[in-house]
C-alpha positions, -999 to +999 in steps of 0.1 A: +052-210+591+056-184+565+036-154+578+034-136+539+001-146+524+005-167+497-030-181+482-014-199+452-001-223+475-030-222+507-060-224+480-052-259+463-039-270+494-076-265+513-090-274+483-074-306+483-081-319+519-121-304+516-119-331+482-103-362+501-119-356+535-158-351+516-161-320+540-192-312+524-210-344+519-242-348+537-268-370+546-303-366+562-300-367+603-332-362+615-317-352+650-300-318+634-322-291+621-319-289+582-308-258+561-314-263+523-290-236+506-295-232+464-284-207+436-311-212+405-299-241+379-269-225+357-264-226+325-232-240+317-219-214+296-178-221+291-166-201+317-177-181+345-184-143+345-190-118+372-225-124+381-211-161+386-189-153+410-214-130+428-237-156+428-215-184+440-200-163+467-231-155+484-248-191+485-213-205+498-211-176+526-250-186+534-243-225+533-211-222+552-223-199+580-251-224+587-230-250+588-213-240+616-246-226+634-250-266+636-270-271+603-272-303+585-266-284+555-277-293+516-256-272+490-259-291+456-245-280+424-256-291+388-263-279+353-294-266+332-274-282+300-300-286+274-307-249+256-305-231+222-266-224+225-254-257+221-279-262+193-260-229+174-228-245+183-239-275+165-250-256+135-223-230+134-190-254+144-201-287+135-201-303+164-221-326+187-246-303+212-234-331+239-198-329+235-200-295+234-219-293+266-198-318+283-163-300+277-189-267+292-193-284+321-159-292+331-147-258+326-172-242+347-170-268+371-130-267+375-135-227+379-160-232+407-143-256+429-113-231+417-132-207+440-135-229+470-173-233+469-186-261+493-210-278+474-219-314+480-204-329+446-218-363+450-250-353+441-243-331+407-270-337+379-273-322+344-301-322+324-285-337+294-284-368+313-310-396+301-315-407+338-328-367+344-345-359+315-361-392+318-383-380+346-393-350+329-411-373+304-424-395+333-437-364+351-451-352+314-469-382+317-482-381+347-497-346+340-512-359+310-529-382+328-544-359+354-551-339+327-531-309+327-513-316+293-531-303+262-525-297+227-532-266+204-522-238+181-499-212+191-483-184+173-448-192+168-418-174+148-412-187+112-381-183+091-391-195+057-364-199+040-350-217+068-376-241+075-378-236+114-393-221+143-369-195+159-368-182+194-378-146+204-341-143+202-335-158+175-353-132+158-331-097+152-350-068+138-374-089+125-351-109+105-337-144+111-303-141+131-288-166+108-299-158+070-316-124+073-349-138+060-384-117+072-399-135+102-432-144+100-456-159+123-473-191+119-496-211+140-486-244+149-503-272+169-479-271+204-480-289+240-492-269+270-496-278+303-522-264+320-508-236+345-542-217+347-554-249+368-537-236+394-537-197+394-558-190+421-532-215+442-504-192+428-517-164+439-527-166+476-500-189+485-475-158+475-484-144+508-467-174+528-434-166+511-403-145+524-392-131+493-390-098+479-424-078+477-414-067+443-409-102+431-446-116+444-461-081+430-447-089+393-458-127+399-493-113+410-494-087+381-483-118+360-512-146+368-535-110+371-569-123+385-593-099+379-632-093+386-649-078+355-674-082+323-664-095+292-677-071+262-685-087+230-673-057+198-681-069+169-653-059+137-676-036+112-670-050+077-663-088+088-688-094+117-663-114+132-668-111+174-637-098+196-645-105+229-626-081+253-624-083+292-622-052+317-630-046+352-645-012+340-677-019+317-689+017+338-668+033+309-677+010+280-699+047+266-663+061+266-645+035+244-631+055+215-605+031+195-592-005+203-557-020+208-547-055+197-511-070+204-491-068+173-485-108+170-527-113+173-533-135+143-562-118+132-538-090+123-524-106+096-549-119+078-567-082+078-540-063+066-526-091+040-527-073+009-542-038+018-518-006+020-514-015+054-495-044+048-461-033+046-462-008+078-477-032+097-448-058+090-423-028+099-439-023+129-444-057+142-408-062+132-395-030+158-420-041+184-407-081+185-370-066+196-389-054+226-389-070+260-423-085+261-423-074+300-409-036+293-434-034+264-465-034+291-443-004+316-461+020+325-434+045+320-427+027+283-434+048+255-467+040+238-461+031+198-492+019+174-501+018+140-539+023+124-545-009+103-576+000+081-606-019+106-629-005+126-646-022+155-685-012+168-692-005+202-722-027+212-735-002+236-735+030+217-733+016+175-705+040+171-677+025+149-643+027+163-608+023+147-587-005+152-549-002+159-524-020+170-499-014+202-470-025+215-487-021+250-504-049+241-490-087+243-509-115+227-499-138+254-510-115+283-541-109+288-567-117+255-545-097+234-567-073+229-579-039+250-608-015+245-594+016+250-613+046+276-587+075+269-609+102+290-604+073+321-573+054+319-540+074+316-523+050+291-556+050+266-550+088+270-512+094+259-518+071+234-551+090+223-527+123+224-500+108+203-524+097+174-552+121+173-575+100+187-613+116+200-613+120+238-651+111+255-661+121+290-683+096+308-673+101+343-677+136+357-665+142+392-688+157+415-673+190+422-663+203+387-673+191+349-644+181+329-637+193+293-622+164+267-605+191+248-587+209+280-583+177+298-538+176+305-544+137+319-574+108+322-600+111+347-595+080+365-615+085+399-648+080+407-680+104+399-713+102+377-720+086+344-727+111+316-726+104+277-738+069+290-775+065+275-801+054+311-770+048+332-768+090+331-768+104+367-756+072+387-723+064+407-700+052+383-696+015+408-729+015+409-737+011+373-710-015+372-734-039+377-765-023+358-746-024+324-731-056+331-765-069+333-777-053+305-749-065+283-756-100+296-794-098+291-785-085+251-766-115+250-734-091+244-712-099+272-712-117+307-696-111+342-663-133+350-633-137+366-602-131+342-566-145+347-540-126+328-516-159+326-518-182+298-517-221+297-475-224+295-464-234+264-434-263+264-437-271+231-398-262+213-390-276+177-355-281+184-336-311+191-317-301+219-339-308+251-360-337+264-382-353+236-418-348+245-430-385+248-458-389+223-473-410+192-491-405+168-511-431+151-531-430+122-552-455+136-552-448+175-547-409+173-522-394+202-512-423+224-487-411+252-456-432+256-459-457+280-444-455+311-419-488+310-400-475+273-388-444+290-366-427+284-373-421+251-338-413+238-323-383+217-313-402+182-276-391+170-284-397+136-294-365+130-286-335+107-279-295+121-283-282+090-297-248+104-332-258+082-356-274+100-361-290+134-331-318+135-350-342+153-375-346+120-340-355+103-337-388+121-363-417+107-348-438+134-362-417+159-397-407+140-406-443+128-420-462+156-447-487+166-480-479+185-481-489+221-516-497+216-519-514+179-485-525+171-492-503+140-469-483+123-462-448+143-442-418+144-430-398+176-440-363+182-404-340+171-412-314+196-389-310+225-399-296+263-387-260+273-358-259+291-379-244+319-395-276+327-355-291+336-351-261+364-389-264+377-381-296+394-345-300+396-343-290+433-362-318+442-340-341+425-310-327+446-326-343+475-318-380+462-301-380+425-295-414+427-335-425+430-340-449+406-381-456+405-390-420+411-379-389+401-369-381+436-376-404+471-401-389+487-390-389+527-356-376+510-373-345+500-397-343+531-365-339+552-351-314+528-378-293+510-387-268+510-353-249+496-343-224+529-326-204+510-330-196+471-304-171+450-308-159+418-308-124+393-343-108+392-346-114+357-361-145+365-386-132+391-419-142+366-414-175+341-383-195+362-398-192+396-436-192+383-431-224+364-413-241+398-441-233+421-465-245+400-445-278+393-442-278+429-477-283+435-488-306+404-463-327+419-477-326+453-512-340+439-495-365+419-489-379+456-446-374+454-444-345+483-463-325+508-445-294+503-467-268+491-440-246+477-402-244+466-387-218+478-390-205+515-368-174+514-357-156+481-329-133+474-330-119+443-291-103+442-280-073+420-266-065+388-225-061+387-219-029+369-186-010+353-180+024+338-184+021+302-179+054+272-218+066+271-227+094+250-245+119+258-261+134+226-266+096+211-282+088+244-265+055+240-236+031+255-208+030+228-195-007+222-157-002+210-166+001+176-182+027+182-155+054+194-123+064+185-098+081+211-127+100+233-152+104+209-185+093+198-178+076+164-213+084+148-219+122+164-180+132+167-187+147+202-169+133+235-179+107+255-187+102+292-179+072+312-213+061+329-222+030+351-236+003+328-245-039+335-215-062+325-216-067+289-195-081+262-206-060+238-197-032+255-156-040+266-167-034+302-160-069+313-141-083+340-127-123+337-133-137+372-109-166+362-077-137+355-092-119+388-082-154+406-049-163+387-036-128+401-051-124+437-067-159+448-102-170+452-104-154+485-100-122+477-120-122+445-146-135+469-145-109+494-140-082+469-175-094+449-193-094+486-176-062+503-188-038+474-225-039+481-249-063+498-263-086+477-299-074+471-280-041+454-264-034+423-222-033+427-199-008+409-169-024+399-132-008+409-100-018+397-083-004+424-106-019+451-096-056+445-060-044+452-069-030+485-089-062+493-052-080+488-036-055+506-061-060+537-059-099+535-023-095+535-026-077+567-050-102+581-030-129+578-001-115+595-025-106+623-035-140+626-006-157+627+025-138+637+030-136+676+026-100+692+056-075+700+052-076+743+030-095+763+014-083+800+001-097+828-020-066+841-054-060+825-070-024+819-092-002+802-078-014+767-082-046+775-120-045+782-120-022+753-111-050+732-131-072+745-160-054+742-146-047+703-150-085+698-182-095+715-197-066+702-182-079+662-194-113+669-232-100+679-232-075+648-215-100+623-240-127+630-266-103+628-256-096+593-254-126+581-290-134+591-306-111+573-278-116+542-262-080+547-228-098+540-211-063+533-220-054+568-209-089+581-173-080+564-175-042+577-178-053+616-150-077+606-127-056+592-130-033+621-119-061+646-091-064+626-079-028+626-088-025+666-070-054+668-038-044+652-042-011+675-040-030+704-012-051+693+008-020+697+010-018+733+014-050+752-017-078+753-035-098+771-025-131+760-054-145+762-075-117+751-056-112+722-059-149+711-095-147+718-098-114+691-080-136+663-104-173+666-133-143+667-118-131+631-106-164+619-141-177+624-163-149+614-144-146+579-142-180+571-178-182+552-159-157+532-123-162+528-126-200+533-090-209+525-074-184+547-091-192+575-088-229+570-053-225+565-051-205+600-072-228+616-050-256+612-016-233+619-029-225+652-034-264+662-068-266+661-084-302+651-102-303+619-116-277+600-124-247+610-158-246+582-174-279+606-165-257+643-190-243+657-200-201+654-187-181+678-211-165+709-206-133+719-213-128+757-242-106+759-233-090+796-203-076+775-221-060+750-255-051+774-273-020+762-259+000+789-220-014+783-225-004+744-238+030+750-206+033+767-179+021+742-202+035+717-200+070+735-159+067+735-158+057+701-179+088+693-159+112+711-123+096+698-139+102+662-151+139+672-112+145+686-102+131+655-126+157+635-112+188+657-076+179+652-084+179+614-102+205+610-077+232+632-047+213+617-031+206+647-002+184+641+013+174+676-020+174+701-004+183+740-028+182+760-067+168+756-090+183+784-127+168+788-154+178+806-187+158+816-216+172+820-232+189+847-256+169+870-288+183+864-284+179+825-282+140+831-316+151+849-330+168+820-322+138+797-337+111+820-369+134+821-367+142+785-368+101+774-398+098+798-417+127+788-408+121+747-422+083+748-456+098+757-457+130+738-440+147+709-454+183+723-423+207+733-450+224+752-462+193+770-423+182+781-415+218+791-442+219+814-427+187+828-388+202+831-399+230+846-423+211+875-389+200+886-362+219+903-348+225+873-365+255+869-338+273+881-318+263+850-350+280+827-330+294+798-303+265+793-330+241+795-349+256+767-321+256+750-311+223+750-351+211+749-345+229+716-315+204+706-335+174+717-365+182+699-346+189+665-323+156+672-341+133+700-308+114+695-285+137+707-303+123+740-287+094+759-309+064+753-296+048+784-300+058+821-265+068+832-257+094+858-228+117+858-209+098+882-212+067+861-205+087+830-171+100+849-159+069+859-162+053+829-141+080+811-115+085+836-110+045+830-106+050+799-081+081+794-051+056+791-070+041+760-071+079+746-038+087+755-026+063+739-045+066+708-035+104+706-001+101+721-008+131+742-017+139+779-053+139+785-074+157+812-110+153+828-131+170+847-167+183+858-185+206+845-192+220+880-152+224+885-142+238+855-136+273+846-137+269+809-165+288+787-164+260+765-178+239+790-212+246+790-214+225+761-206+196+773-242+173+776-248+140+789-229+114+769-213+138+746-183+158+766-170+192+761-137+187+741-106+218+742-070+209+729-040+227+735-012+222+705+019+237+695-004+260+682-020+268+710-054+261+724-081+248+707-120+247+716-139+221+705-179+224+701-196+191+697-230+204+691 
């Protein structure tokens, strides 16, 4: 065999024989435990990009380290394919959204099995399909029934000259992306389904989950159940009644102004032909190309406009203006906030910023507080003042006193408040599933019935960019009643492509079910997912709208399961330098630079981390990273440069090294070794302990998904490895190292290893064997702290040689520590477990006869103290400490290529050696430059 590494020809090769063999097909076995492995639904977007291949390599380093811990494992692969792009395509190029999917499809899915991912290809879906989307009208249906469909106005985006409802995205500084008409909003009647059932469910079944607490803190902040009073104000000229909820009616006295969200369609009609018309459209037009989950920050900066109204406070009579903020989403919460600027520190800038009157109504009990000197809101507890008969009481006290009195003026009433909203599926587009509805003029809205599913996506239909295309095709809109005969027409509206990727998991579990969405012990054995990957930009809607599915589903009687997704990795961004400049305070695309300077301020750029981006010329093609150096080590490169919870900064000369390493690797693996012995010695149980102890850390890795680490304990192996190779092995030793690092990197170098695997005779492949066991007398706590403690001192020899610039290293002299030191440090560990007083342990030393040693023992007390590490956390005497380094001089000798020396502390004559402490030996090196003391500590 050809020991050069050569992935153009091992990839397709392993490629090939995981196709024909159906390595990765599986089936439920009730006698194996089950591992359910899943990256979130893709898009399929024409070709892959960075995050992809992040993505794609840690769910296939997951799935194939289960597999070989003896898990039945389920890693599916399919395609979220309905969506706005293909819609554009269809406007833009003239072409069918279905064809142009389709050709999206295969690419991405010739790139991915490109890369050697393991998925179980038998049971790909796509949305697009009518046997998928199908089920989404079934399970509409079934919702409908049960009551958790509704329909109603919503505020939508409206191009007029158009004719159509854009998308948030659609819309571009107010204007429609395609003819650069103003955007205005409209109300429409739209299908819901009824979320809110279910938010207290939501909510406390967060704590069950093993994901990220910053992912359930934004889903709790997002369903936002909340204890409070709502407070009816009452608009001054139009008498029309706002009702506002807060959990603090103790500062309703202190309400100076009120916010409503921009896209409130009250708004509208009060400013329509005022002066504050036109700044109102302006601003509503900055604040909707906002992030409607940035805009409510807290460190966001707060923008409003005054729009001519004033509200009255029902409490006091005093009239307060009316603005509007982009703080505030219509959405989120009731789209409108009374606003307490002396109490709540975002009222308060936002008070600052517009000149806005500043009450006090809670003064804290040790000072008074002054609205005109106040630097930030009060936002502690005290005593009401400025608050009419509630004067003089504990501000949570009179919580319930002036929600009482509000509810007895027939002005408010106590509740419990949700900030999520009923989830709106409603899109008047034509590519997704058709919602399954008719309307008759005679019967009203009759649902579809169940038996004339799927209803169909017509092709007779127009993309004119005007309009919702579905409303184009009368074949599709004239219909007959289900429950008349009569003439009928279907609802246009199609689902949001959330509802494909809130279910689509279960269908993984049997695509081919043909009277249910998905067979129901199928998904018992499988669900919940084990493992679920995706970017945290979909920690709220995606993930939200799953579990709720989940559990709708469960009380339609298909599952038990309670919820989708067991664990949750949420995995980083993949970032490159890009030209940023500083006095802009802006990322410059390439248009906007020449040579190395800012194109719109003439002064030079910087190069500064930034996210992957098109727009900005910082992107990487996965597919030319492969062509060059293989899947493999595009794979390991993507997983070695951070774990995957964290961000990773791209290098162009790192995927170069990665080569360079495999390279190596392989010629490790599969070349024979220069000598052979029969002896054993220190090196060899050096080595051993170098591979038990990679096994143990490198499983431990990849259990808590630290693949970095898992590569870093590998890539030592390799290097000791390699370092013993020099000298002659131990056969069988040495074979023992290379299965160890065959094995351990096959989850992420899948082809290499395979291709090893088979090179070195083994029977099958090497991705259905079974992970290796490290033998846990090898690496015992008391055998690691000794490795450990030569590795350390080979790294501090290492240090002194660099540091005095010694070039040729003659002789290495050691010295282990005196006796009663290992005394002190078994003392110490006793005396430190029960009490971090230096006063305390002294007393303790100097009960012993180690008294005598008064002033070193201080001393080194001191170093423990400052560094309780520096102590040995094992119990090892200086005999044992000896032995063990006299065993292993050859091993340093042979590393340093010099003579080396050792000896006790109570023998040696060297100053120098009073340093030397338990664990940690006195080191001195004599050179061609002459001796050379080292001091460890």
């Amino acid at each position: 065999m050809d020991s050069n590494y050569n992935p153009k020809q091992i990839e397709p090769k392993c490629q090939q024989r995981w196709e024909e063999s159906g390595a990765f097909k599986v089936t439920e076995d009730p006698s194996r435990p089950k591992y359910y492995c899943l990256e979130m639904y893709p898009y399929p977007s024409a070709a892959l990009h960075m995050g992809h291949l992040r993505n794609y390599s840690i769910g296939d380093g997951i799935a194939r380290y289960k597999r070989m811990q003896g898990y039945n494992v389920l890693y599916p692969m399919g395609y979220d394919a309905f969506g706005l792009p293909a819609e554009n395509a269809a406007i833009k190029q003239k072409i069918d959204p279905e064809t142009w999917t389709r050709s999206n499809i295969e690419s991405i899915k010739a790139q991915q099995q490109e890369m050697g991912l393991s998925y179980d290809w038998s049971r790909q879906i796509q949305s697009l399909d009518e046997d998928y989307y199908k089920w989404n009208q079934w399970i509409f249906l079934k919702l409908y029934e049960r009551g958790l469909t509704l329909r109603e106005s919503a505020i939508i985006n409206w191009c007029p000259d158009c004719n159509t409802v854009l998308a948030n995205e659609q819309v571009i500084s107010g204007r429609c992306w395609r003819c650069s008409s103003v955007v205005e909003q409209k109300e429409l009647k739209q299908w819901f389904f009824k979320i809110t059932d279910y938010a207290d469910e939501l909510l406390s079944d967060l704590d069950s989950l093993d994901w990220p607490e910053s992912v359930k803190l934004m889903q709790r902040n997002w369903i936002g159940r909340s204890e409070g009073t709502i407070i009816n104000f009452n608009i001054a000229d139009t008498g029309e009644t706002i009702p506002i909820f807060t959990t603090r009616p103790d500062t309703v006295f202190g309400v100076t102004f009120m916010v409503f969200a921009p896209e409130h369609p009250l708004i509208k009609e009060w400013v329509e032909g005022t002066n504050y018309q036109a700044p109102f459209e302006d601003f509503l037009a900055e604040v909707q190309q906002e992030d409607k989950f940035q805009r409510i920050a807290a460190d966001r900066d707060k923008k409003g406009l005054f729009i001519g109204k004033y509200a009255v406070n029902p409490l006091t009579g005093d009239k307060i203006p009316v603005f509007v903020g982009n703080f505030v989403i219509y959405e989120y919460g009731g789209g409108a906030v009374m606003a307490v600027p002396g109490h709540d520190q975002r009222d308060f800038e936002f008070a600052k910023v517009y000149d806005i009157p500043i009450k006090v109504v809670i003064q804290p009990e040790d000072m008074e507080l002054d609205a005109y000197a106040m630097t930030e809101a009060y936002v502690d507890d005290g005593v009401l003042v400025n608050s009419g008969e509630f004067d003089g009481k504990n501000n949570r006290d009179a919580i319930t006193g002036i929600s009482e009195k509000l509810e007895s003026m027939d002005l408010g009433k106590r509740t419990i408040n949700y900030k999520l909203r009923d989830w709106l599926i409603s899109r008047q587009r034509y590519w997704g599933t058709p919602i399954p509805i008719i309307y008759c003029d005679n019967c009203g809205t009759v649902p579809v019935p169940i038996k004339d599913l799927p209803v169909s996506l017509p092709k007779d239909v127009e993309f004119t960019g005007s309009g919702n295309p579905l409303a184009t095709s009368q074949t599709f809109i004239e219909t007959t009643c289900p429950t008349c005969g009569g003439a009928a027409r279907r609802e246009t509206d199609t689902m949001d492509t959330f509802v494909d990727s809130s279910w689509y998991f279960f269908k993984y579990c049997s695509p081919s079910s043909e009277d249910l969405p998905f067979d129901r012990e199928a998904a018992s054995y499988w669900m919940p997912v084990d493992q679920y990957i995706g970017g945290i930009e979909h920690a709220i809607l995606h993930l939200l709208y799953a579990r709720f599915f989940t559990k709708a589903l469960r009380d339609i009687g298909l599952t038990d399961v309670k919820e989708p997704f067991a664990r949750l990795l949420t995995q980083g961004m993949v970032n490159k330098e890009a030209p940023y400049c500083e006095q802009c305070s802006r990322f410059l695309s390439p248009e906007n630079f020449e040579g190395d300077s800012c194109s719109a301020c003439g002064s030079k750029y910087i190069m500064k981390s930034a996210k992957m981006s098109k727009s900005l010329g910082n992107v990487v093609d996965p597919q030319v990273l492969m062509e060059k150096y293989g899947a493999d080590a595009s794979r390991f490169f993507i997983l070695f440069g951070s774990n995957p919870e964290r961000e990773l900064e791209w290098s162009d000369t790192g995927i170069e090294s990665v080569h360079k390493f495999l390279e190596k690797t392989f010629r490790l693996l599969v070349e024979p070794p220069g000598t052979v012995k029969d002896t054993t010695d220190a090196s060899d149980d050096y080595i051993n302990f170098i591979i038990n102890s990679t096994i143990k850390g490198a499983t431990g890795a990849f259990e808590d998904l630290k693949l970095k680490d898992a590569i870093n304990h590998i890539m030592k192996l390799v290097d000791e490895l390699s370092d013993y190779a020099r000298s002659p092995v131990n056969m069988e030793l040495y074979d023992q190292g290379r299965r160890a690092i065959t094995m351990l990197l096959s989850p992420i170098t899948p082809h290499l290893c395979e291709e090893v695997w088979e090179f070195t005779g083994h029977d099958g492949f090497i991705c259905q064997s079974r992970w290796p066991e490290y033998d846990t007398d090898v690496v015992s706590e008391s055998s690691e702290f000794k490795w450990n403690m030569l590795q350390d001192l080979t790294d501090d020899i290492k240090e002194i040689i660099k540091v005095a610039r010694i070039t040729t290293p003659q002789v290495i002299r050691l010295v282990t520590a005196a006796g009663w030191k290992f005394e002190l440090a078994g003392i110490f560990r006793q005396e430190f477990a029960k009490t971090k007083d230096r006063g305390q342990i002294m007393k303790a030393l100097m009960s012993t006869d180690l008294k005598r040693y008064g002033k070193q023992v201080n001393q080194i007390l001191g170093k423990y103290m400052d560094d309780p590490a520096l102590a040995p956390s094992v119990d090892m005497g200086q005999e044992e400490e000896h032995n063990f380094l006299k065993s292993a001089i050859p091993i340093l000798e042979s590393h340093f290529d010099c003579k080396v020396e050792l000896y006790l502390e109570e023998d040696s004559k060297e100053k120098k050696a009073t340093n030397a402490m338990p664990g940690r030996s006195a080191i001195m090196i004599d050179s061609n430059l002459g001796p050379t003391q080292g001091d460890r500590l």
